[in-house]
C-alpha positions, 0 to 999 in steps of 0.5 A: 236842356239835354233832356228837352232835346232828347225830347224833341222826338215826341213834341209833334204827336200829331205827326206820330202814327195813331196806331203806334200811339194807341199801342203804347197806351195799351202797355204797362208803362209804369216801373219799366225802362225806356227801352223795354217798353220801345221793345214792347211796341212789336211790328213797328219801326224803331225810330216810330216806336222811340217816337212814340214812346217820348211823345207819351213823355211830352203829352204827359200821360208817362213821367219820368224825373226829368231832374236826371239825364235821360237815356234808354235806361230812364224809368218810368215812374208813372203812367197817367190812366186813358181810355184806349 
């Protein structure tokens, strides 16, 4: 249930700036952290890049194990290919 709440962030990503989103699609996600790839999303807001970054968790195109809590620290395992 934790991880649905840390989650919660990202469910509406019809409120999550498409420019923010489309960023997030540009990187390579997969074998990084939560964190580095939020550090990645430059010239943003904080909390906008943290939303995007779970927003790409909850639409499904990153995953992560969702069997363990989620942090920062959680990896990416892996990142499902989309047109940019």
């Amino acid at each position: 249930m934790r991880n649905v709440r840390f989650l919660g962030a990202g469910r509406r990503v019809e409120r999550i700036s498409p420019e923010v989103m489309r960023a997030a699609r540009t990187i390579a996600a997969e074998g990084r952290t939560l964190d580095e790839v939020q550090s990645l999303l430059t010239g943003f807001e904080l909390g906008l890049a943290r939303r995007a970054v779970l927003g790409m968790i909850w639409t499904g195109e990153w995953q992560v194990d969702l069997y363990v809590p989620m942090s920062g620290a959680t990896v990416i395992e892996r990142a499902r290919q989309t047109a940019a």
